[in-house]
N, C-alpha and C positions, 0 to 999 in steps of 0.2 A: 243662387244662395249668396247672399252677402258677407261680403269680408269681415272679422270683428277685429282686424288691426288698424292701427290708427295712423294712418300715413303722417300724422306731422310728429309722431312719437321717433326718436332716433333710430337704427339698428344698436341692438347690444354690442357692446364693445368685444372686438375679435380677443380674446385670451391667447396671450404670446405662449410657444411652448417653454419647455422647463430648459433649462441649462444645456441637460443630458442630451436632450432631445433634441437640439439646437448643433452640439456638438454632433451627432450622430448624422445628423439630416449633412453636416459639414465634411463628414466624413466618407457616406457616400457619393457625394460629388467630386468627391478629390480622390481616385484612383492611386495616386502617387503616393498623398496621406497615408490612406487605409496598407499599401504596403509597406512603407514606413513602418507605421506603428504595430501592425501584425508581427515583428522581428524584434522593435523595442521592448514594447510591454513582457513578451517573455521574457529577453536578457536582464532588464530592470529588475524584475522580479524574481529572477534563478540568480544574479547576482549577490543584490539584499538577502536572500534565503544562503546564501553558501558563508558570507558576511558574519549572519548569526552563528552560524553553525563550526566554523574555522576558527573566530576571533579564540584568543587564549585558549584553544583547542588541549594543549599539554596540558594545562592545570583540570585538576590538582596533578600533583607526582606521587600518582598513587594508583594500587591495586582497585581499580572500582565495583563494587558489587561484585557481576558474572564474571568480568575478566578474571575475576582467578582461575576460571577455566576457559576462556577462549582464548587470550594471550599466550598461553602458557598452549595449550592445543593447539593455534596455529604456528606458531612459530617451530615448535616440534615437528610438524607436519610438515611446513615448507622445507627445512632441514632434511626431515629423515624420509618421507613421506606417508606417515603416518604418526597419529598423534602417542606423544611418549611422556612418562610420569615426572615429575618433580621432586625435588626433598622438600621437609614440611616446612623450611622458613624461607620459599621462592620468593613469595608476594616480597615481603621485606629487600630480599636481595635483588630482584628484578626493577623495583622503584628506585632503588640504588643506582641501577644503569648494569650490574653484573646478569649477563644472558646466557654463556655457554656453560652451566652446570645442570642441566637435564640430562637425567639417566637416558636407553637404549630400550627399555621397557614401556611394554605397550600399554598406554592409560586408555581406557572404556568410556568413549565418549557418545551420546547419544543424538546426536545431529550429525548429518551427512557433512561429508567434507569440504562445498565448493564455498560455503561463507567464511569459513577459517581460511582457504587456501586466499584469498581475496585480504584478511585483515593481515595473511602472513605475507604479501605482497608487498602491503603499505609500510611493514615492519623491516625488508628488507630493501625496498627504498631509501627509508627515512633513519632505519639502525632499527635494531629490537631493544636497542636503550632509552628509545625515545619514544614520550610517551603519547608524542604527536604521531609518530609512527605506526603506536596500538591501534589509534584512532581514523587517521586521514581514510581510509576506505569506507567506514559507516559514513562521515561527514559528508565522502565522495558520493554515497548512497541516497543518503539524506539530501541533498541538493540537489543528485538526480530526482529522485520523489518528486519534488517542488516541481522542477520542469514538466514530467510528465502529466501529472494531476493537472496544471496550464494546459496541455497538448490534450488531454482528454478531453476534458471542459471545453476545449474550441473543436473537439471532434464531435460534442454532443451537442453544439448549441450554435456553433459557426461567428460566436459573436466574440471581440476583444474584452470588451465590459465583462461579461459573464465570466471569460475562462482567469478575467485576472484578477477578479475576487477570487473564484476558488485556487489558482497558485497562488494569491498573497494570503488568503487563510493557513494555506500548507506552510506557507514559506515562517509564519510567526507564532504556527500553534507552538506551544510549549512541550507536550508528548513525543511531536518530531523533532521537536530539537535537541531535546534532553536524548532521543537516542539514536540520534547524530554525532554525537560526542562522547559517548560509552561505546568499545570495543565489543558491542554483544549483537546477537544474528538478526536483529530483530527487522530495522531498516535494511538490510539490505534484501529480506525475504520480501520488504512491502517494493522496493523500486522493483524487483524483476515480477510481482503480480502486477504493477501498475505497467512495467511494460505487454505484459503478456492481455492482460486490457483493453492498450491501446491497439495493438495489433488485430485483438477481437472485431473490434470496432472496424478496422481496416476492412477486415473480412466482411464483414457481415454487409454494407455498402457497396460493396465491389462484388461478391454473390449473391446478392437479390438485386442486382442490375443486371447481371448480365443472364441468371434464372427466366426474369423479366422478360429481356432480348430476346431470348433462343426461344421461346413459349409462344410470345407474340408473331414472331417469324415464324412458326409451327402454324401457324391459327388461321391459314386461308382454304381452301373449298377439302371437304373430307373426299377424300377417293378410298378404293376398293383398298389398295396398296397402302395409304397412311395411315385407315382406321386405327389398326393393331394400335399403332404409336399415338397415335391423337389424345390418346386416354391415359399418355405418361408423361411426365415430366421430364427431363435432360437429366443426366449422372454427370456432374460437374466434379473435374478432378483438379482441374488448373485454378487453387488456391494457395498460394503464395502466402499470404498474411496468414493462415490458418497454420499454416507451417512454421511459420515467427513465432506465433503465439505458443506452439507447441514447444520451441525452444526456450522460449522465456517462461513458460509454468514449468516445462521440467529443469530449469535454471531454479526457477522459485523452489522446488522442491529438495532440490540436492542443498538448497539454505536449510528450510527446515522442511520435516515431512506435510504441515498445515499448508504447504504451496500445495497437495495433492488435491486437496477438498476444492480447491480454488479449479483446477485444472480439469475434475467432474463437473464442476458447476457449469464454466463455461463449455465445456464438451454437450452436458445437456441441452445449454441454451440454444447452442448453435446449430442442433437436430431439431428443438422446438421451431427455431427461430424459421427453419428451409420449411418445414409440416406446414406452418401458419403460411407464408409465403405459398406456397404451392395451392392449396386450397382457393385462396384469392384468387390464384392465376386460371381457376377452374380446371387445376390438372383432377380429373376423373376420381382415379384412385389413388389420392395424394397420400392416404396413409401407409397404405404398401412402397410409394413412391419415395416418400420421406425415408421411409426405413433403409431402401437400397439407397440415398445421398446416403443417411446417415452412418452405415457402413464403409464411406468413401472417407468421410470427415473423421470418423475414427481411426481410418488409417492413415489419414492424414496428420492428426493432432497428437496422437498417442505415443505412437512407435518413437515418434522423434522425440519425447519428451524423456523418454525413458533410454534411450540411444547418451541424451544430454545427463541423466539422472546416474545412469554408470562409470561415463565416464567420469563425470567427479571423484568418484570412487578408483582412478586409476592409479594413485600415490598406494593406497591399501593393497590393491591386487598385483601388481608389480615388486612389490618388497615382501619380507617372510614374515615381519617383525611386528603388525600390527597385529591389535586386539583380535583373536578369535582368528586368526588367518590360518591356523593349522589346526581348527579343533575338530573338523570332521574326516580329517585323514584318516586316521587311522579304522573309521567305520565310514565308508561313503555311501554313497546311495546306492540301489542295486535295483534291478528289473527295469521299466521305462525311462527310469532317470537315470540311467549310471551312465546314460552318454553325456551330460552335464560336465564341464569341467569343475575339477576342486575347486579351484579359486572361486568360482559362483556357488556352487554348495557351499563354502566356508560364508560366503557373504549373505546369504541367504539365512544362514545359520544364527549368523550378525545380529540380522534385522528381527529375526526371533526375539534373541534375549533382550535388544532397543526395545522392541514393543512391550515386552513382559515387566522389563524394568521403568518406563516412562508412564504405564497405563496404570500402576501400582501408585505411584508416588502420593504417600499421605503424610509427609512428614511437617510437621508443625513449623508456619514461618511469621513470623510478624504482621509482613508485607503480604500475605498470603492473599487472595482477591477470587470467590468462586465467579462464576461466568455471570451468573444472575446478577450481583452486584455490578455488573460493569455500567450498564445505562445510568448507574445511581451516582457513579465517579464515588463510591464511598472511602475506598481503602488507595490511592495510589501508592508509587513504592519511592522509597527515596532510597538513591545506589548512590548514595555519598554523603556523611557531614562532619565537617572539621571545624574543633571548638578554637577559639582565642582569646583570651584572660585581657582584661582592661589595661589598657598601658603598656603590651604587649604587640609587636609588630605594630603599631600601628592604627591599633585598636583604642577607639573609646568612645568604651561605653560601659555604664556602672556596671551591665548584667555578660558583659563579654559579649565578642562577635560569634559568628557563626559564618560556616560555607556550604552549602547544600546543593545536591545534584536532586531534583525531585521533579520525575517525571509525571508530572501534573499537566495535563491538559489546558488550553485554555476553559477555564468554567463555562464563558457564553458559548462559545464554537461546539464545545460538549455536547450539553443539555441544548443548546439550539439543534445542532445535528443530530441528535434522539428524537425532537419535537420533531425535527425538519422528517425524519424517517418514516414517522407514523402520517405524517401528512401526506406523504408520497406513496405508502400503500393505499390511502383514501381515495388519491389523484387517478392512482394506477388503474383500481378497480372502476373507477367515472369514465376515465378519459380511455384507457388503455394505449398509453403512448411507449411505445419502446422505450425512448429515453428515462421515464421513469423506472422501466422492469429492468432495461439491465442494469443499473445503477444499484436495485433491490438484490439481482442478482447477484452481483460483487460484496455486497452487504451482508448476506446470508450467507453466502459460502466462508468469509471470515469471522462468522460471529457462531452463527446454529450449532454447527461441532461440537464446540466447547461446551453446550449444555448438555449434553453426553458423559462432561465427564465432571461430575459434580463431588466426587468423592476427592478429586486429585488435586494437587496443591500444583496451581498456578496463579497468575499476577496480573495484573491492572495494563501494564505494560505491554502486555499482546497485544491491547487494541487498538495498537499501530498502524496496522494491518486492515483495522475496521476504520480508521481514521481518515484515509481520503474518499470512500464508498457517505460519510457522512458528513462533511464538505461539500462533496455535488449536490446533495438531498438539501444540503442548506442553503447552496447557491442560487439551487432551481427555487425553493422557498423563497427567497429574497427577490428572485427575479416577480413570482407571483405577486408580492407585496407590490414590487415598485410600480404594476400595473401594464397590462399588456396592450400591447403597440397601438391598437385602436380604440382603447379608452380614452377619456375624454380629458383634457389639459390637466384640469384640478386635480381629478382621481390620480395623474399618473405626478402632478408636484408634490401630494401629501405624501403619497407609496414610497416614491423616490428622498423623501425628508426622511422618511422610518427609516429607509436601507440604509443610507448616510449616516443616520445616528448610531444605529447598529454597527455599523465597521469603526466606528471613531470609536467607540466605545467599546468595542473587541479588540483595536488598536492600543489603546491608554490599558485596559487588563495585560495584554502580552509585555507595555514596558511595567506595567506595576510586579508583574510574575518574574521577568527575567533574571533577573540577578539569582533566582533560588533555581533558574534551569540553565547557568551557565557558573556554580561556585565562586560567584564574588563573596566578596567578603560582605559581610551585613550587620549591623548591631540586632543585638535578641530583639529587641523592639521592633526593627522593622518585620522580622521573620515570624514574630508571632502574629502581626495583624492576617498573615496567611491562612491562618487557622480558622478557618468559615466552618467546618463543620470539625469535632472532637477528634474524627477518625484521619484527618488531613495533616502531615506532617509528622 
């Protein structure tokens, strides 16, 4: 067969790679680099995220939103050790700097006690007159966040590039930072699921390794003697991270009860996760097989979380004085239960009237946001705005300034991380890569619940929670874009031009939003061009 190239024609010109790529190829060569920069990029980035989140941290000097009850409840608590009532003009007196006129009376608060005992920390550090002091433990939260969401991202994907998009997404969304800097439970419930996450993730690499191991070692000539066992899997007890995780969802939950859905989810995953594993490894009867690990991991993940979820509850059970602490004395429990001590009836009794009174809540809020709106970003909540008149402080501007706390999401990182979500269940059912599922996992356990409860008056603001589960989804999206590793030059400079544009321009949103998620001061002018859709602001 004859050739039909034409030997005096030149070869095509070699196409140099892209920047990135360049960088990277530079990066594996250089050992020393790569552990460099594996320590910077997170510090850079957990710095600038703490940066936003710190700067003028005090202002306003004011009651914001929720703090009218969680300042006011933790501080009580750390005090007395359970949360106690106020007279009707605190908020006013307490932005004052006046702290010690709380009654002895027990106020009926309906979140567990370890995220107040945490803000009441900050407050007795800092004074309870200050109102950096309300604050610095969310902020301290919130910037843990940031680090973590880094640490996961390089737990799911082993790359610097990757994990420091999604920590510089976290570090400048607007949603984490607005409640970073409000005294209410919300960040500190998302850092200990994001710890409890990372710890997941621990496990799950270091038990289906070592699963692995002990299976494969099992797998040489069957004798009379091994048969029985040949046909089972190992009962693996020695899970260390499985036990982290256990402490940090029952941490997430003694914040608020929604760390509990989080703590089934990954409970479930992590049974799925050994079933699917086992089967691969040709264990016989891995369904039976799965069941007895899974019995092990339940007592591994559970008890401790819940061991961590009372003890938060030890300011309550140790003193007389808190809400409901003596309401079942007088009638205690009788037959199987009456070995129960009071103190745990009494609490028990607690969680009753919480659930009866949180599961009801219909009452009409402005800011109100049901859970189906939440992908649409329609209704966010603003928990702050202070007016000022023209020629006033400072102020000019014909229509007056404005200060506003309004936890508003970044828009692109939003609706991209919804896009990015439903692309990842696409990916998930194609590819079935873990890294997809648990990411979906995480996703679903802070979002699904809430559509359960469609009657109840909640707010835009929980999806804080959902807010780094949709960062990874976006991240892994961007990474698809920028083009994978054995794609060809051009494919991967155009991919790589869109990611670029996309962060620079989710970049310039975070400084054009910032001022409305940290109460600078703004003229009406600027604060209205905010207003993209009727329902915003």
């Amino acid at each position: 067969m004859t050739s039909t190239a034409d030997p005096l024609l030149p070869d095509a010109p070699e196409i140099p790679p892209t920047r990135y790529d360049a960088w990277r190829a530079r990066l594996a060569a250089d050992p020393l680099l790569h552990r460099r920069l594996s320590w910077i990029a997170p510090l850079v980035i957990t710095l600038f995220g703490a940066l936003l989140r710190v700067w003028n941290l005090n202002h306003p000097r004011a009651v914001v939103f929720d703090e009218t009850y969680y300042v006011k409840d933790s501080w009580t608590q750390w005090v007395l050790g359970y949360a106690a009532t106020w007279p009707e003009d605190a908020d006013t007196r307490l932005a004052a700097g006046e702290t010690d006129f709380f009654t002895t009376d027990p106020s009926f608060v309906v979140h567990p006690p370890l995220g107040k005992y945490l803000i009441g920390a900050g407050m007795a550090l800092f004074g309870p007159d200050s109102t950096f002091g309300w604050r610095v433990a969310v902020a301290v939260a919130g910037t843990a966040a940031v680090l973590l969401v880094y640490l996961i991202a390089k737990q799911l994907s082993g790359s610097i590039a990757f994990a420091s998009i999604a920590g510089g997404l976290m570090a400048i969304d607007g949603l984490a930072i607005v409640m970073s800097r409000v005294a209410i439970l919300d960040i500190i419930l998302t850092a200990f699921v994001l710890l409890g996450f990372w710890f997941i993730l621990f496990d799950r690499r270091r038990h289906l390794d070592r699963l692995a191991a002990v299976i494969v070692a099992r797998s040489g000539p069957v004798t009379a003697e091994s048969l029985p066992w040949s046909r089972w899997g190992p009962m693996l007890w020695n899970r260390p991270w499985l036990v982290a995780a256990g402490v940090a969802f029952g941490a997430a939950s003694a914040v608020k009860w929604s760390g509990a859905w989080v703590l089934a989810a990954f409970g479930i995953y992590t049974v799925v996760t050994d079933a699917l594993a086992r089967r691969r490894l040709g264990v016989h009867f891995w369904p039976v097989d799965a069941v007895r690990q899974g019995v092990a991991s339940f007592l591994l993940l559970v008890p401790v979380a819940l061991v961590v979820y009372l003890a938060s509850w030890a300011g309550w059970l140790a003193t007389d004085g808190g809400y409901g602490r003596q309401a079942v004395d007088g009638d205690p429990a009788s037959g199987w239960l009456s070995w129960v001590p009071l103190s745990l009836q009494n609490l028990w009794n607690y969680h009753q009237t919480i659930y009866a009174s949180t599961a009801t809540i219909t009452t009409a809020h402005p800011y109100a946001s049901p859970a189906w709106q939440w992908p649409l970003l329609i209704r966010p909540t603003s928990m702050y705005a202070g007016n000022t008149a023209d020629g006033v402080d400072g102020c000019a501007s014909a229509h007056g300034c404005i200060e506003v706390l309004y936890s508003m999401p970044n828009p692109l990182i939003w609706w991209g991380g919804i896009a990015a979500s439903l692309w990842l269940v696409y990916r998930f059912a194609v590819a079935r890569s873990w890294r997809y599922g648990v990411v979906l996992v995480g996703l679903g356990a802070t979002y699904l619940p809430w559509l359960l409860y469609s009657e109840r008056t909640i707010f835009q603001f929980y999806t804080v929670l959902m807010l780094p589960f949709l960062i990874l989804a976006l991240t892994f999206t961007l990474r698809e874009i920028a083009g994978a590793r054995h794609a060809e030059a051009n494919r991967r400079r155009s991919g790589q031009r869109v990611v670029l544009t996309v962060l620079v321009v989710v970049t310039l949103l975070s400084a054009f939003w910032y001022p409305l998620w940290s109460a600078m001061r703004v003229p009406y002018e600027f604060y209205w061009l905010h207003a993209w859709m009727r329902s915003w602001i």
